[in-house]
N, C-alpha and C positions, 0 to 999 in steps of 0.2 A: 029066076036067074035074069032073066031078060027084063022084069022092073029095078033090079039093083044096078042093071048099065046104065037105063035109060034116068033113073035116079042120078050118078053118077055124074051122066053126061050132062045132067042140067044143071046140077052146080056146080061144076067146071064150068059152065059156060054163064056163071050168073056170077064166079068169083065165089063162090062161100067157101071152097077149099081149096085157095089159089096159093094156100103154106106164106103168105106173108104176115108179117108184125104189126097186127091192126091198131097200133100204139105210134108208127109209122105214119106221117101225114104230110103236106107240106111244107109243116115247122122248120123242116130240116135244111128249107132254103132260104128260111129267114135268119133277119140279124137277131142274136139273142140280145137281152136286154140286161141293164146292171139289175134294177128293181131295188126294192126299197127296203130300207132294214141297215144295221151295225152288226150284223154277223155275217162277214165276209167270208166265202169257200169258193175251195178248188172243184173246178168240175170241168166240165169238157163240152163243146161244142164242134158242128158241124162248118165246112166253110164247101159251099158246093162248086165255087170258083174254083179252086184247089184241088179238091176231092180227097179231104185230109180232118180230119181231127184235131182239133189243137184245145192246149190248156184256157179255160176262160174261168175267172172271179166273178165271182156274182154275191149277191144278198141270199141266204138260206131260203129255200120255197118248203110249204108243208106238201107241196104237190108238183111234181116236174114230168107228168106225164105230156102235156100238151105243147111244149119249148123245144126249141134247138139247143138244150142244155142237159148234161147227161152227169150222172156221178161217176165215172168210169168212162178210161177209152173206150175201154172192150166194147161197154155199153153202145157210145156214141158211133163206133164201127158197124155196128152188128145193126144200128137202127136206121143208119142213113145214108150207108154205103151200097152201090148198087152193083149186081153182076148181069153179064150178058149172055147166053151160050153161043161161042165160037162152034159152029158147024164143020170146019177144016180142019182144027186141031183135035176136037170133039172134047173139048174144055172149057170150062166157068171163068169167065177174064172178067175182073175191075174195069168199071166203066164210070166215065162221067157223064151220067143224061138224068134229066128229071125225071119221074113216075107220074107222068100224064096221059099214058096210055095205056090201055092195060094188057090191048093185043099184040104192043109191041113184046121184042126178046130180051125183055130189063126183068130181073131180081133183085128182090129183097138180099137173098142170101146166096150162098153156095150151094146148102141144102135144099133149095124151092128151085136151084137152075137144074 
């Protein structure tokens, strides 16, 4: 019992199950790019000024895991939007702050606040 907390307690504290989207990086503050190619698609980017989502064109990638480029809102929501926990309301509130800290009270999701 007591090596399953102690287990626990150290990868809580090393981050290995800290429930966020390890696909998540800081892509998501960058400018996406058009990239190169004649097959032009809808997809969706992050704008961290904003803290919004919006439609972006781009050239088709065989691989959009590493971009600030997502095929779906949903997607682009769920990978770059941050939560905080409000301790007063005892509620998960949309935040605009970067993920450069990890001790701070920023989320990936609503599920990991």
């Amino acid at each position: 019992m007591h090596k399953e907390i102690l287990c626990t307690l150290i990868a809580a504290a090393l981050g290995l199950c800290s429930g966020q989207n390890p696909k998540v990086g800081d892509f998501c503050l960058e400018t996406p790019q058009l990239g190169q190619g004649r097959d032009i698609v809808k997809g969706w980017s992050y704008n961290p000024d904003l803290d919004k989502c919006y439609v972006f064109y781009h050239a088709r990638r065989s691989d959009y895991s590493n971009e600030n480029i997502f095929l779906n809102e949903y997607d682009c929501n769920k990978g770059c939007r941050l939560v905080t926990y409000d301790p007063t309301t005892g509620k998960c509130l949309a935040i605009r702050a970067p993920d450069d800290d990890p001790t701070k009270n920023v989320f990936k999701s609503d599920t990991s606040c």
